[in-house]
LOMI-160542 format. One record per residue (C-alpha): residue number from 1; x, y, z. Coordinates in Angstrom, 3 decimals. Each point is the difference from the previous one (the first is absolute). Example, Ala and Ser with C-alpha at 12.3 -4.5 7.8 and 13.67 -1.06 7.14 Angstrom:
2
<pos:1 x:12.300 y:-4.500 z:7.800>
<pos:2 x:1.370 y:3.440 z:-0.660>
REM end
This chain:
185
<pos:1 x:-6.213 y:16.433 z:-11.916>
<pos:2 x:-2.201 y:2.786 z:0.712>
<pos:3 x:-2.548 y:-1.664 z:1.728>
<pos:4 x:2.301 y:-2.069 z:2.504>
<pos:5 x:-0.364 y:1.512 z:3.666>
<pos:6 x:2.906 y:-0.742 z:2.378>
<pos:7 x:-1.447 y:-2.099 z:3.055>
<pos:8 x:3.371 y:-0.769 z:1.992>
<pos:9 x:3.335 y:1.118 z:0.060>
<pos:10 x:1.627 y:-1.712 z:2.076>
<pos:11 x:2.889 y:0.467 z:2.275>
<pos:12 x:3.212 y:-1.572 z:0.682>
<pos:13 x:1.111 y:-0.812 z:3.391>
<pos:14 x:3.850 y:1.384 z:0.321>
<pos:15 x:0.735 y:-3.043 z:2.486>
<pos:16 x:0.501 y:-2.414 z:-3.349>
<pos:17 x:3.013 y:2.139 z:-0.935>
<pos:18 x:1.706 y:-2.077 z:3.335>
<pos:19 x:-1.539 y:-3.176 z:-1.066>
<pos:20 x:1.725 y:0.325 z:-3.817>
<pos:21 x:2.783 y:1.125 z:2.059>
<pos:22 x:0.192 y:-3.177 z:2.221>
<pos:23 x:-0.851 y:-2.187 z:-3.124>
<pos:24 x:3.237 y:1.324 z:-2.291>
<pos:25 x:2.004 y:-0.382 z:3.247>
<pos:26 x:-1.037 y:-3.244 z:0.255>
<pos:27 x:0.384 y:-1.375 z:-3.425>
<pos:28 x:3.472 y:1.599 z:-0.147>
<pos:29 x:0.453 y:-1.989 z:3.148>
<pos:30 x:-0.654 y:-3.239 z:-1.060>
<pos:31 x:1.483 y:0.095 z:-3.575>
<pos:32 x:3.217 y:0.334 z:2.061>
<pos:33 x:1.381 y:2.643 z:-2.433>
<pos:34 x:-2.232 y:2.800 z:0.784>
<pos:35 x:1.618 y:-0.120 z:3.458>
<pos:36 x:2.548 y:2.145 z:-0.801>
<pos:37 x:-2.458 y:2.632 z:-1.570>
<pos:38 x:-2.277 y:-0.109 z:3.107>
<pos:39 x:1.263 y:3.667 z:1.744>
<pos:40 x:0.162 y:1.343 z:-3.560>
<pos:41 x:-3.856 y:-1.250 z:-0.396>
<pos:42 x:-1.082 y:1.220 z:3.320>
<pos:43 x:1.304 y:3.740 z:-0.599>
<pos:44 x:-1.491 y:-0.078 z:-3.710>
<pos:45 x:-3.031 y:-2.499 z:0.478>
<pos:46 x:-1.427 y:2.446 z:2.157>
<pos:47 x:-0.614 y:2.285 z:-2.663>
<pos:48 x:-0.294 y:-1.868 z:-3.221>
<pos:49 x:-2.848 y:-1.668 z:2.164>
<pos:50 x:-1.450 y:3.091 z:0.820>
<pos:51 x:0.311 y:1.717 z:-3.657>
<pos:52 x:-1.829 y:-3.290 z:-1.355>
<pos:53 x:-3.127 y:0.328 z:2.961>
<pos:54 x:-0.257 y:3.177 z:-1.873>
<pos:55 x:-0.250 y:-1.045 z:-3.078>
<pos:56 x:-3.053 y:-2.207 z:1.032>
<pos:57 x:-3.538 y:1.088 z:-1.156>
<pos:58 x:-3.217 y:-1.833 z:0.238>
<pos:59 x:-3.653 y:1.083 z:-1.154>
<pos:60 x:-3.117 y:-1.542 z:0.467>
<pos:61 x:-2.528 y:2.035 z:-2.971>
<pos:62 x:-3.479 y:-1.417 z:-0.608>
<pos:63 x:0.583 y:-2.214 z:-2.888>
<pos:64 x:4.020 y:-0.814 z:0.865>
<pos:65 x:3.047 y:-0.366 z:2.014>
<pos:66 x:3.114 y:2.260 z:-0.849>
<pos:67 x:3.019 y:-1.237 z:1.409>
<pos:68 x:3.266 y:1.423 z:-0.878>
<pos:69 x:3.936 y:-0.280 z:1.694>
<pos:70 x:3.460 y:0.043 z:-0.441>
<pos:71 x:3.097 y:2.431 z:-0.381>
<pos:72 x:2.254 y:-1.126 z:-2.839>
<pos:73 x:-2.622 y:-2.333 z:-1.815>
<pos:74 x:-3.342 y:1.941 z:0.451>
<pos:75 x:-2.960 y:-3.076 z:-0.133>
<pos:76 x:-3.938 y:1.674 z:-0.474>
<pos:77 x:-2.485 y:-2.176 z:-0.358>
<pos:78 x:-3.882 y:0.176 z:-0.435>
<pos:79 x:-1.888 y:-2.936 z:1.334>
<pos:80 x:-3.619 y:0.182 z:-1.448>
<pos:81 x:-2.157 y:-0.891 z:3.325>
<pos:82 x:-2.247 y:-3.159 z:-2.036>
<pos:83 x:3.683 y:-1.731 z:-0.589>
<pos:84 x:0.833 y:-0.027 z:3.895>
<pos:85 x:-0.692 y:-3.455 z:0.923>
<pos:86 x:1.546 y:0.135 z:3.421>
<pos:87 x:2.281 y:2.096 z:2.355>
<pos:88 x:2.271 y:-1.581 z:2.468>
<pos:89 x:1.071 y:0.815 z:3.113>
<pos:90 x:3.292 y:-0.497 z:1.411>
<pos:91 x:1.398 y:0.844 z:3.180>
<pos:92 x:3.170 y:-2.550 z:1.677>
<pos:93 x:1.231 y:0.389 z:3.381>
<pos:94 x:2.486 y:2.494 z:-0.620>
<pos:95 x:-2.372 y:2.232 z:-2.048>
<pos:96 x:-2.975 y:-0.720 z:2.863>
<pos:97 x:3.356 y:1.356 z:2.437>
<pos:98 x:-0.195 y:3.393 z:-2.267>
<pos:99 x:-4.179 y:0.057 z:-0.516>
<pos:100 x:0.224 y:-0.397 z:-3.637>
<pos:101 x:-1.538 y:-2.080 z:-2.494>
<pos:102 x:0.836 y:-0.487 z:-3.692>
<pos:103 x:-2.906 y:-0.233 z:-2.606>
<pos:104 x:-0.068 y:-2.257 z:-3.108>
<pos:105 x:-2.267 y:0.420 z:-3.159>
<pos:106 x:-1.028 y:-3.255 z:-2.037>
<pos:107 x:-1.924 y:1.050 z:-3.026>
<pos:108 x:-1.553 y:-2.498 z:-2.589>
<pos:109 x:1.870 y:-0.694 z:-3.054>
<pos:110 x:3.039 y:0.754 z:1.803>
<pos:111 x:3.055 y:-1.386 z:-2.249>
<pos:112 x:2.289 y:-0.690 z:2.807>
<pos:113 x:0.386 y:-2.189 z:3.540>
<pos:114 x:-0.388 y:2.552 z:2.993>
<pos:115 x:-1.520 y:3.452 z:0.187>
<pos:116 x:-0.675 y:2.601 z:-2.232>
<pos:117 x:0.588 y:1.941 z:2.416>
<pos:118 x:1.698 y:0.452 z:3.326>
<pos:119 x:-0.171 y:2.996 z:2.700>
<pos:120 x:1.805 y:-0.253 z:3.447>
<pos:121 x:-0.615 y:2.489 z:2.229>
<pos:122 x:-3.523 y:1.555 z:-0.511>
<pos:123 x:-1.623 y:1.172 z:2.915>
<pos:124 x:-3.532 y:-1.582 z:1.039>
<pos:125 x:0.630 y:-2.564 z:-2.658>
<pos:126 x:-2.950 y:-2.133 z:1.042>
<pos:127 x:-2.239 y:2.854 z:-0.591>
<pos:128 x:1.846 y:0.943 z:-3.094>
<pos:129 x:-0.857 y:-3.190 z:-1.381>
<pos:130 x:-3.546 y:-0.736 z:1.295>
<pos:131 x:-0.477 y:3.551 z:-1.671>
<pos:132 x:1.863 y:-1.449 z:-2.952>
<pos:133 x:-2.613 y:-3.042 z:-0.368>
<pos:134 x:-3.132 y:1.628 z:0.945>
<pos:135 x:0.502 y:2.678 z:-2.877>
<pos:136 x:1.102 y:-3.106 z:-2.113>
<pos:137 x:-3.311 y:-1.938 z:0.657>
<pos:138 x:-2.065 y:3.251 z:-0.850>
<pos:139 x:1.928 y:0.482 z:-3.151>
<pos:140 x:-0.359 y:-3.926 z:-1.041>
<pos:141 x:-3.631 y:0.787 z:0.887>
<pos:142 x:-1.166 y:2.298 z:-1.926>
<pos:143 x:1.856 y:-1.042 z:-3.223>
<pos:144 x:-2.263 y:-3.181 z:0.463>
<pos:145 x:-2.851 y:2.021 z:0.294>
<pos:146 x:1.305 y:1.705 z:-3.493>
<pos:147 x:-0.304 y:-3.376 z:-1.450>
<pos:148 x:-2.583 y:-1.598 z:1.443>
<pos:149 x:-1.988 y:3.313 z:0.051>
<pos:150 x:-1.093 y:0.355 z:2.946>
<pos:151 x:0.429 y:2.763 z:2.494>
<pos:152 x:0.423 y:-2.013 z:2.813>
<pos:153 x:-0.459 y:-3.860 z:-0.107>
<pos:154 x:-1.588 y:-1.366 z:3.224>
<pos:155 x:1.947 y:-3.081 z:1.347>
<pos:156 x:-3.301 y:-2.034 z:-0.114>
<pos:157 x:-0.089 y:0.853 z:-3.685>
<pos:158 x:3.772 y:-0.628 z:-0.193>
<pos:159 x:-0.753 y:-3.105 z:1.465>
<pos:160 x:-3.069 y:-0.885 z:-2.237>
<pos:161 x:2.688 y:1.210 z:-3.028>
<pos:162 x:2.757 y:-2.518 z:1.105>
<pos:163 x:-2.600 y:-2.782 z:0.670>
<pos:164 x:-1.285 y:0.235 z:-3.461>
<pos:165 x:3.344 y:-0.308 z:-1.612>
<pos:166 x:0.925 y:-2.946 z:1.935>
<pos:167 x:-3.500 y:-1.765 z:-1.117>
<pos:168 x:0.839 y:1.203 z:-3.642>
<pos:169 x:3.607 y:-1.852 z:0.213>
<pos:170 x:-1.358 y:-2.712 z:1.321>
<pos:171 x:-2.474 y:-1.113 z:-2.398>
<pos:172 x:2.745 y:1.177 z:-2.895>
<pos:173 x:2.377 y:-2.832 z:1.629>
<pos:174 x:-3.027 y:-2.590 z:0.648>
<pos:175 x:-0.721 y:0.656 z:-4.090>
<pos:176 x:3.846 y:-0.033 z:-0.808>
<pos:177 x:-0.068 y:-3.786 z:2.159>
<pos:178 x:-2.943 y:-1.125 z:-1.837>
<pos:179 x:1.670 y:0.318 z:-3.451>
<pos:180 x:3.577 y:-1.504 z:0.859>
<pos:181 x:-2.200 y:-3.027 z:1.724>
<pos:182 x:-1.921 y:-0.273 z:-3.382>
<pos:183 x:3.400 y:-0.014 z:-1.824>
<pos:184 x:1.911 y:-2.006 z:1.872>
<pos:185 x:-2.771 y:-3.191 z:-0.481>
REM end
């Protein structure tokens, strides 16, 4: 869109190449099997892990998060910033060892169990995604204020706003009990 501006691009740190690596090592290890492709995964791993750190490409614009990865399969994605309901962070003891930390993206109406989306690897990620949310809750914000039409809602008159509804509910349910007690006599 023309009137996206890119707010983050952020970087990869090349240290998760050696914890992808470690992790193909060790799942050849323990199916038993991939034992005997271990030195042949170690002199290839290397760069097939490096190729695919490459491939990796993250962009925080105002109004969305750009994610894209992958050598053979290429995956892009555009997460709209209102659908973000949460990003996780993840960092085990062995990725702690290398100082990195993977990200996860849960959006609303997400179809599937797990992540939309999952980044290893990006450096400052706990900036990356407080800068993530922040722009989130301004977006979220001011498409409110589109609705309710406001330019910027107070939180006493947010409060005032949510107080009202509640009241409003309330006497619709005290009216909806008074009929099904006159009914039910």
């Amino acid at each position: 869109m023309a009137d996206e501006q890119v707010l983050w691009n952020a970087e990869f740190n090349e240290r998760v190449t050696i914890y992808w690596l470690l992790s193909g090592a060790l799942i050849m290890t323990v199916t038993v099997v991939g034992v005997v492709l271990l030195p042949i995964w170690f002199l290839v791993g290397g760069a097939v892990t490096r190729r695919y750190l490459r491939s990796f490409r993250c962009t925080l614009t105002n109004r969305s998060l750009k994610v894209a990865k992958g050598t053979l399969v290429r995956v892009e994605k555009t997460v709209p910033l209102d659908r973000i309901t949460d990003i996780g962070l993840v960092q085990g003891p062995i990725m702690r060892l290398f100082d990195i930390e993977a990200l996860s993206i849960e959006t609303a109406g997400q179809s599937s169990q797990g992540s939309l989306v999952q980044l290893a690897g990006i450096k400052d990620g706990r900036k990356f995604r407080d800068a993530v949310l922040r722009q989130r809750d301004l977006v979220v914000g001011s498409a409110e204020d589109r609705q309710t039409g406001a330019a910027s809602t107070p939180a006493a008159a947010t409060t005032d706003g949510n107080t009202q509804l509640l009241a409003s509910i309330r006497d619709t349910l005290l009216r909806i009990e008074g009929k099904l007690d006159k009914g039910g006599r």
